[in-house]
PAMIGU-66440 format. One record per residue (C-alpha): residue number from 1; residue in one letter; x, y, z. Coordinates in steps of 0.001 Angstrom, whole numbers. Each point is the difference from the previous one (the first is absolute). Example, Ala and Ser with C-alpha at 12.3 -4.5 7.8 and 13.67 -1.06 7.14 Angstrom:
BEGIN
{num 1 residu A u 12300 v -4500 w 7800}
{num 2 residu S u 1370 v 3440 w -660}
***
This chain:
BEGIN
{num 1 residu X u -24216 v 35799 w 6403}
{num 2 residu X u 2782 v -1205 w 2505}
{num 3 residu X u 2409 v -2447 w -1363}
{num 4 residu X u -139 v -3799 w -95}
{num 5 residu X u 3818 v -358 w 387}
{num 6 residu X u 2915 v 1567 w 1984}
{num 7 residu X u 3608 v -147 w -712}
{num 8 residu X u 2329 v -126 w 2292}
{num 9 residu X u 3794 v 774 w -488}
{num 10 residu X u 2727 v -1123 w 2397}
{num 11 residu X u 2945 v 2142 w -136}
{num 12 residu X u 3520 v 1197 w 1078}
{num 13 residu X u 2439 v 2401 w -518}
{num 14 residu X u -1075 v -211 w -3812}
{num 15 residu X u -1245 v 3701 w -1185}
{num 16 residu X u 622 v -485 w -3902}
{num 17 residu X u -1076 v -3675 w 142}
{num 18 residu X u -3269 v 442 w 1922}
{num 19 residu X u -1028 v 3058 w -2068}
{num 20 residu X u 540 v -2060 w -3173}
{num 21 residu X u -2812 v -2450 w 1444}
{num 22 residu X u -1813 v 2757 w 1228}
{num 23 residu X u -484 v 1359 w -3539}
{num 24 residu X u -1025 v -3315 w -1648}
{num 25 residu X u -3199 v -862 w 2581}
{num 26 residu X u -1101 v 3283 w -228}
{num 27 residu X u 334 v -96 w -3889}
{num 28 residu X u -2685 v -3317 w -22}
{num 29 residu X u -3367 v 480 w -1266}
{num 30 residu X u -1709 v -1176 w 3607}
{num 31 residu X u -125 v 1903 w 3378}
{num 32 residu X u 2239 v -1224 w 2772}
{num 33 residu X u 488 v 678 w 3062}
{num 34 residu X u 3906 v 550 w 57}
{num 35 residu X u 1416 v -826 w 3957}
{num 36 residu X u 3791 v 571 w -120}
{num 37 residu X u 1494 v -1242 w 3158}
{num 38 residu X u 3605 v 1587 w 828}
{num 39 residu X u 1942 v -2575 w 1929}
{num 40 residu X u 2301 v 2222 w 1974}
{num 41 residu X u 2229 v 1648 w -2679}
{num 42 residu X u 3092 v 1323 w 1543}
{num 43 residu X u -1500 v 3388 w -2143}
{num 44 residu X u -3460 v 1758 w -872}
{num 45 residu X u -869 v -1800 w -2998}
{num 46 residu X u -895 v 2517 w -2982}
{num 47 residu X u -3850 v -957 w -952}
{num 48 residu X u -1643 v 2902 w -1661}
{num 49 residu X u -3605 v 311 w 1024}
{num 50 residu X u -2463 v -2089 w -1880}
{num 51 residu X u -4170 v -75 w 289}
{num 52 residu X u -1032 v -3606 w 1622}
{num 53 residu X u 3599 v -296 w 1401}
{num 54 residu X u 688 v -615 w 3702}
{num 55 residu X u 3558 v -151 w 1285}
{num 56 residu X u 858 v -1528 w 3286}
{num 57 residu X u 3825 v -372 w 1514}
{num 58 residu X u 847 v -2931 w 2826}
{num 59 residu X u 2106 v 1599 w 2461}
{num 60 residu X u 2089 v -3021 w -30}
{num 61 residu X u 1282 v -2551 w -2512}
{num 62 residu X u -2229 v -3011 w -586}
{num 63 residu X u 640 v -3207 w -1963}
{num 64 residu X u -1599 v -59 w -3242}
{num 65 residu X u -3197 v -2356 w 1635}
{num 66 residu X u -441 v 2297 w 2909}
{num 67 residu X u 56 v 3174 w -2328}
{num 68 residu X u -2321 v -1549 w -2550}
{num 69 residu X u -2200 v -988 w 2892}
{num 70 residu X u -260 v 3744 w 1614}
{num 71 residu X u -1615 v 966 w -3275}
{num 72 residu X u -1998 v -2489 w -753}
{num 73 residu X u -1926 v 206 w 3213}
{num 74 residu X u -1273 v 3644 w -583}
{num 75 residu X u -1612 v -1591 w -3805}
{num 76 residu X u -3151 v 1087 w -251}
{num 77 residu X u -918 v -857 w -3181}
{num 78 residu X u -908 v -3669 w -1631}
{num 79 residu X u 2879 v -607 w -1741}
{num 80 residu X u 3907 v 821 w 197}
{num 81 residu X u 2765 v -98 w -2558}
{num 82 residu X u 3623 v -376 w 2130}
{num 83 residu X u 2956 v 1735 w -1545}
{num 84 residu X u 3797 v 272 w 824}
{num 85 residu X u 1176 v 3134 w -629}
{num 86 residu X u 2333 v -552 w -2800}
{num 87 residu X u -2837 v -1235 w -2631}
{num 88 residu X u -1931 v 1510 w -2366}
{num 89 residu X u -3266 v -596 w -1441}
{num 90 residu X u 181 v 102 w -3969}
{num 91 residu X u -2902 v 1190 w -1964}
{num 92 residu X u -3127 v 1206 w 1386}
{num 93 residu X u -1947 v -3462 w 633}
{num 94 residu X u 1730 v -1966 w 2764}
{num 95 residu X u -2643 v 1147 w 2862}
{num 96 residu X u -3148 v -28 w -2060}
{num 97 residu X u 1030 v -3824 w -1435}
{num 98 residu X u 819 v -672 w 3940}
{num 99 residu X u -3370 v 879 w 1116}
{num 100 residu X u -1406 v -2047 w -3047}
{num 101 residu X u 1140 v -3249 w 881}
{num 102 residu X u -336 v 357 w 4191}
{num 103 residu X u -3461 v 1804 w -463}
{num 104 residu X u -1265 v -3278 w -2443}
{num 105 residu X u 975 v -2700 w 2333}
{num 106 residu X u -220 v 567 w 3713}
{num 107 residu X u 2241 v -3350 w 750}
{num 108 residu X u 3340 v 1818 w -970}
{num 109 residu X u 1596 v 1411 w 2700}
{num 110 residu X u 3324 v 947 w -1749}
{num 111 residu X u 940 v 759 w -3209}
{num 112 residu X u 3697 v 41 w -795}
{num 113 residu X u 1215 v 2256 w -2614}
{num 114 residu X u 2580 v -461 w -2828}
{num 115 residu X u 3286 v 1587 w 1693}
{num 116 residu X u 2156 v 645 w -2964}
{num 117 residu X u 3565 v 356 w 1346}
{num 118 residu X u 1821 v 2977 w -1178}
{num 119 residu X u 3907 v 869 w 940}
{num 120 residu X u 440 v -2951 w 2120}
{num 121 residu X u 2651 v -363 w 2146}
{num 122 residu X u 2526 v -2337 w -201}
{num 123 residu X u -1627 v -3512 w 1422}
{num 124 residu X u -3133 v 1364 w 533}
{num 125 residu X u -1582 v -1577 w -2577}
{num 126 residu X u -890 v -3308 w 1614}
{num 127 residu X u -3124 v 2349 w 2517}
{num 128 residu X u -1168 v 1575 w -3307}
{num 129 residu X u -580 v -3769 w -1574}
{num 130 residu X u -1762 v -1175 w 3017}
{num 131 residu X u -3408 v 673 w -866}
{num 132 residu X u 674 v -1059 w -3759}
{num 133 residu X u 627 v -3269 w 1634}
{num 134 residu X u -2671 v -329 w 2215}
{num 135 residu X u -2450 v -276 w -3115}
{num 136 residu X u 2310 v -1976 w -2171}
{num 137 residu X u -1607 v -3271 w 590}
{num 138 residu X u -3766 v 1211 w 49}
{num 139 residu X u 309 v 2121 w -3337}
{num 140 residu X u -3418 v -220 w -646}
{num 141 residu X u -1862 v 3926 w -859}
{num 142 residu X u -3385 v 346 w 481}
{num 143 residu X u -1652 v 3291 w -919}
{num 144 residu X u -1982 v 2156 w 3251}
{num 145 residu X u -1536 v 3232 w -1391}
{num 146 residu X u 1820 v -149 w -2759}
{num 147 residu X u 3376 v -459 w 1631}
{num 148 residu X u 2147 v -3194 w -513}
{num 149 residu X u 792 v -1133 w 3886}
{num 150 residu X u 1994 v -3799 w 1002}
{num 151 residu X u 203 v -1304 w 3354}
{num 152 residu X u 2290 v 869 w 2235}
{num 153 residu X u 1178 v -447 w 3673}
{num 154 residu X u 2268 v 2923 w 277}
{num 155 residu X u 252 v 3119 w -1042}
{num 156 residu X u 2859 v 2793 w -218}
{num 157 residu X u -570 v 3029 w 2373}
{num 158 residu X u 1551 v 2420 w -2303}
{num 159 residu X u -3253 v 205 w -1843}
{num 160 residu X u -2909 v -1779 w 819}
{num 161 residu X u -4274 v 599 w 1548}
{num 162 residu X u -2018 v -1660 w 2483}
{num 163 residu X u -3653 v -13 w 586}
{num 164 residu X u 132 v 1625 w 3920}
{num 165 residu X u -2488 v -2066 w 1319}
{num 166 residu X u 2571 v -2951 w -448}
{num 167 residu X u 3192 v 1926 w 1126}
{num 168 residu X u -2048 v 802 w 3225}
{num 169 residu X u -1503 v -4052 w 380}
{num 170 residu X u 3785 v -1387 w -77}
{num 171 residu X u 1168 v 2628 w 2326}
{num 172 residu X u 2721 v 2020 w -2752}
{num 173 residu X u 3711 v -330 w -173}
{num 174 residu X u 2132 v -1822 w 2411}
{num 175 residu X u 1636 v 2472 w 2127}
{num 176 residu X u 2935 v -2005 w 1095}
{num 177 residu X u 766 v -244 w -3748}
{num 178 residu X u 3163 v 2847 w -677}
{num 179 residu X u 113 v -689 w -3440}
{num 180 residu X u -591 v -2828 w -2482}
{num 181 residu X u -3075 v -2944 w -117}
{num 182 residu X u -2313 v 2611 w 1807}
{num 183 residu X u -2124 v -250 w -3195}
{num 184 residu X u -74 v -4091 w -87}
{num 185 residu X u -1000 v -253 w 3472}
{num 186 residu X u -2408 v 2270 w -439}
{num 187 residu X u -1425 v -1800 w -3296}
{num 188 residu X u 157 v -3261 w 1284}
{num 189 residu X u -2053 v 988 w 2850}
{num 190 residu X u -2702 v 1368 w -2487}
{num 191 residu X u -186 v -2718 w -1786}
{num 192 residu X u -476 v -2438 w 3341}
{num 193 residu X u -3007 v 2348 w 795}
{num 194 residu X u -1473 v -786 w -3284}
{num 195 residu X u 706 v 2893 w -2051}
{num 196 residu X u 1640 v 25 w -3084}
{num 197 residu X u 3271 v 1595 w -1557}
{num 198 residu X u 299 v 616 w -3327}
{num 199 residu X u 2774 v 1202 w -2516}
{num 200 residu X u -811 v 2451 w -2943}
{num 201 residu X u 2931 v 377 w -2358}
{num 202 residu X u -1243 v 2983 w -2382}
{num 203 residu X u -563 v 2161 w 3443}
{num 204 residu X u 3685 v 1600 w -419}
{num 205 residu X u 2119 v 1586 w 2426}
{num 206 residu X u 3572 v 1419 w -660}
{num 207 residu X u 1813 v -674 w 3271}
{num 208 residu X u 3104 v 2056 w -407}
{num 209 residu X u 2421 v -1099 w 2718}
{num 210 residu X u 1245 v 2789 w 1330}
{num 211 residu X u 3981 v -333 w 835}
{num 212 residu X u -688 v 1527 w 3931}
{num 213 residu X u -605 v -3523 w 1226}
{num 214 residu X u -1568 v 276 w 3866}
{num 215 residu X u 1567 v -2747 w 1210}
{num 216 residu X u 3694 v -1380 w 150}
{num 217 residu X u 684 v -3310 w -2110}
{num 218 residu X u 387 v -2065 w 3141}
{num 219 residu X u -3372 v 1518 w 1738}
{num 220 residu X u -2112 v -967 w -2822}
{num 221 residu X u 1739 v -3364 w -289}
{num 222 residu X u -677 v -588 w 3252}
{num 223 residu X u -3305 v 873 w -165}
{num 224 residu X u -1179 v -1211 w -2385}
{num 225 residu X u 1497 v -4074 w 1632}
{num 226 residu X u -1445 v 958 w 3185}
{num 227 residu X u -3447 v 225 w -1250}
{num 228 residu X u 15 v -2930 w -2649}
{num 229 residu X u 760 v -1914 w 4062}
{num 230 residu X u -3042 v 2013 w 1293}
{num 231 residu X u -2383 v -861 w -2885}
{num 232 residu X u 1170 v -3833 w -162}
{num 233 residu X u -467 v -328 w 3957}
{num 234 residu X u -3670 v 2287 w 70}
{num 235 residu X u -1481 v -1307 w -2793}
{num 236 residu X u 1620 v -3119 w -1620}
{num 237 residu X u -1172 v -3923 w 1641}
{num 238 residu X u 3116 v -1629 w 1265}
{num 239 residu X u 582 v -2179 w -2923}
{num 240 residu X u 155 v 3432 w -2650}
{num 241 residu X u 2605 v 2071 w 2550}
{num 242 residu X u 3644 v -1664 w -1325}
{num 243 residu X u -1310 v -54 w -2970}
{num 244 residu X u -786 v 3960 w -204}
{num 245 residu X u 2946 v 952 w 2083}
{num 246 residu X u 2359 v -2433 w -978}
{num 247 residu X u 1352 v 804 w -3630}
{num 248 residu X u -830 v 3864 w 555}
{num 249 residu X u 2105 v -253 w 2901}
{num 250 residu X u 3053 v -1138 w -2246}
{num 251 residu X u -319 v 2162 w -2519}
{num 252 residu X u -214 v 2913 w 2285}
{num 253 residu X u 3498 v -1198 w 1639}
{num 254 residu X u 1213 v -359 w -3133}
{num 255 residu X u -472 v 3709 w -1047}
{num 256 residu X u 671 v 1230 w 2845}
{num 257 residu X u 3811 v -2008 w 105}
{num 258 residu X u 324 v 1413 w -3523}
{num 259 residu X u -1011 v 3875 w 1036}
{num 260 residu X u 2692 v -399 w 3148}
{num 261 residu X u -3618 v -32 w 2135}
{num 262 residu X u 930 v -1717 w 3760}
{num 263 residu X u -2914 v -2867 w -10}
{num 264 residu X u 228 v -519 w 4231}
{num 265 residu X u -2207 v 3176 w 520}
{num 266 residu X u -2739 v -1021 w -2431}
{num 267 residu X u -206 v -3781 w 1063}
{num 268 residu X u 55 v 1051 w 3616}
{num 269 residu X u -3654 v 2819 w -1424}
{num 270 residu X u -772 v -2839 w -1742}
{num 271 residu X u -527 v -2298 w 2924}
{num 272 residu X u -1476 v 2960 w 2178}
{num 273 residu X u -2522 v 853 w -3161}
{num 274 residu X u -1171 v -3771 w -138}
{num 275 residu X u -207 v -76 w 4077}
{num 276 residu X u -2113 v 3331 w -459}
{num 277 residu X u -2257 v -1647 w -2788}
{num 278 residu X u -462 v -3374 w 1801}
{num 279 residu X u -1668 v 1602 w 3110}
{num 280 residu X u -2578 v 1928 w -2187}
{num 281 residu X u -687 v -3310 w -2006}
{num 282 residu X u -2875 v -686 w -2109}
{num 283 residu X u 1115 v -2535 w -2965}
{num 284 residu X u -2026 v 515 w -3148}
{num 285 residu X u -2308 v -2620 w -1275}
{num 286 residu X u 439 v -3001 w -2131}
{num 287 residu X u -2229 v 1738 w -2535}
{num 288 residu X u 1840 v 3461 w 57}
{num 289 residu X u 3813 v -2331 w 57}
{num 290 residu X u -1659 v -1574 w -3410}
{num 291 residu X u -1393 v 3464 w -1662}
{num 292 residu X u 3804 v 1256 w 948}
{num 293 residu X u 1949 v -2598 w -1776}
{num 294 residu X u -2104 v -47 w -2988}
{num 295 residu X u 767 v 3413 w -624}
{num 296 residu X u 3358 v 588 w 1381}
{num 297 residu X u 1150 v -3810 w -139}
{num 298 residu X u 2233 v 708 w 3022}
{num 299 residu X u -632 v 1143 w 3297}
***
């Protein structure tokens, strides 16, 4: 019988960490097809050979959307657990209570995953609390199949599934998105479709942060600004966009004046982001801006 769920692993010039979560999805107790996806290493990454394993290399380097986004088009299967390639699957369960709770209610179209941080480095820990925050004011568990699940209206993309039908209905991962908020967009387009997103704490994974960061300090700063503009100007009414981009937009200036981070280049992506996101506009509805804030109670 062919499986009911891939998993796909994004990776880069990380042998010994993507070998690590090699191990633990092929030590679960349910059949997955495992799509490793190597994004241009700057050397032949060392996979041994495993049975249901197919390993694919870009030619050139993509941002962590567009990489994500080459896999997940060649999916074949119903479901599909997303992994970076510095986590780890503990225990032999995560897949098979995965497919419990998207297989009993064919609303959810995400399911984040409990990222426990491991060897975080130094002010790092602010991504790692993100989703931790998004449920904080809608604690409430509910049990599908068995599995305790909250609301939620993000996810982390370190560890988390999707029901393929939806990924395909909302059109996948932003590809202007370099790195950073590629996982909100993408939720809170989901959810203004109609599906749902849900959060299920006991579902652990061990996200190890590996210490070969991809991306410079001021790249992912910048990023990550530049598409908080582009979701506020694509998807936000006119009232919500200051008050979105406004505070974020302080804090990041504020971290970046105390990591010795020029701000001019990322305002002036910023502004180019937000110009990029207005032409392609489609503001959410009222309804989806309510279901947001009840959940995340901030936009």
């Amino acid at each position: 019988m062919p499986p009911l769920i891939s998993t796909v692993v994004i990776t880069r010039n990380r042998s010994l960490e993507i070998n690590r979560c090699i191990a633990s999805v092929m030590a679960q107790d349910t059949t997955t097809a495992l799509i490793v996806v190597d994004n241009a290493s700057d050397e032949p990454l060392r996979i041994p050979s495993q049975t249901g394993m197919t390993v694919f290399r870009l030619n050139a380097r993509h941002g962590v959307a567009s990489a994500r986004n080459a896999a997940l088009r060649g999916v074949k299967t119903p479901f599909v657990l997303l992994l970076d390639d510095d986590p780890e699957l503990p225990g032999t369960t995560a897949i098979s209570s995965i497919l419990l709770v998207l297989q009993a209610d064919e609303r959810i179209a995400a399911l984040a995953l409990n990222c426990i941080a491991t060897n975080l480095p130094p002010g790092s820990e602010r991504r790692q609390m993100v989703l931790a925050k998004a449920v904080s004011s809608n604690p409430v568990l509910v049990t599908t199949a068995g599995v305790p699940t909250t609301a939620a209206a993000e996810f982390i993309g370190a560890g988390c599934a999707f029901r393929t039908e939806a990924l395909r209905d909302v059109g996948l991962f932003c590809e202007d998105f370099l790195y950073g908020y590629e996982e909100l967009h993408l939720a809170w387009r989901m959810i203004d479709r109609g599906w749902v997103v849900r959060y299920a704490p006991t579902i652990e994974v061990f996200h190890h942060h590996s210490s070969a960061w991809r991306l410079s300090d001021e790249t992912r700063a910048t990023s990550e600004l530049s598409n908080k503009w582009h979701i506020a100007a694509e998807l936000l009414p006119l009232r919500g966009v200051p008050r979105s981009i406004a505070p974020y937009t302080l804090k990041s200036l504020w971290r970046m004046r105390r990591n010795g981070i020029p701000p001019g280049p990322a305002l002036r992506a910023a502004a180019a982001a937000f110009r990029r996101g207005w032409r392609s506009r489609r503001p959410l509805s009222n309804d989806t801006l309510t279901k947001i804030l009840s959940i995340r109670g901030r936009l």
